[in-house]
N, C-alpha and C positions, 0 to 999 in steps of 0.2 A: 313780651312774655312775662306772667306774672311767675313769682318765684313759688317754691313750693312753701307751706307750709309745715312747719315741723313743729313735733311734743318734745319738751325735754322734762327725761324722768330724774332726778336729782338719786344719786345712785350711793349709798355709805355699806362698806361690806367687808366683814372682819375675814382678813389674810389666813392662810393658817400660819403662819408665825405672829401672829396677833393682833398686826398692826389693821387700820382701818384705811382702806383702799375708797377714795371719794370719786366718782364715776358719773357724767351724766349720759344715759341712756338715750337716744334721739330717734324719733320715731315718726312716718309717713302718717300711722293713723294715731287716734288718742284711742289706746288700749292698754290701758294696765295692765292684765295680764299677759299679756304680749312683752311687754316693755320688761317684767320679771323675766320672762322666757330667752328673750334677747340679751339679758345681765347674762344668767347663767350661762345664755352657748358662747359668750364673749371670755367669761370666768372659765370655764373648760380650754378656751385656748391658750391661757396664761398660767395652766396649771391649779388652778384656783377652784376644778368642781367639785362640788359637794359644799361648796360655801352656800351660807343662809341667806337669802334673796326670799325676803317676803313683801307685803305693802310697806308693814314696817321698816325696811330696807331702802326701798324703792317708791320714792314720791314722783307724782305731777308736778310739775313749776310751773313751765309758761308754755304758752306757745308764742311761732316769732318766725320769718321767712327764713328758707335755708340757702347757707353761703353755698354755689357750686358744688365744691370741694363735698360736701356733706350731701345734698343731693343724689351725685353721684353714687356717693356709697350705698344711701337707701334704697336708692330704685334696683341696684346689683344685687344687697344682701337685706336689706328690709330694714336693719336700722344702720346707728353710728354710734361708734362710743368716742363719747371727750373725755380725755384720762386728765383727772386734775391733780389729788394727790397720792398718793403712796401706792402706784401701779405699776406696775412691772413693763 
């Protein structure tokens, strides 16, 4: 079985207590604005909506096959978010 392929969005998005929360966004198709849309309904469950999530926020990187674990999550809720640093 071939694995799936996944987007990952490189994700920088300012806290409201100021600090800068670094996020990759991981995504089933290559959709930017999708992958903005999936920042922010991630950021609403951490307390975090109404944070600024635009292109400039929210990059392309790579694409690259997905681990199980990640898979999973996309086909359930459409993306996955990698919390890297300053995330709740």
């Amino acid at each position: 079985i071939m694995a799936m392929d996944i987007h990952v969005y490189d994700t920088y998005v300012k806290a409201k207590e100021g600090h800068t929360m670094h996020f990759d966004v991981i995504t089933g198709a290559q959709d930017h604005d999708k992958a903005i849309e999936y920042a922010k309904q991630w950021l609403a469950t951490v307390g975090e909506d109404g944070a600024k999530v635009t292109g400039e926020e929210c990059n392309f990187c790579h694409t690259q096959e997905a681990p199980p674990q990640v898979e999973n999550e996309i086909k359930e809720k459409g993306f996955f978010i990698q919390k890297m640093d300053g995330c709740p």
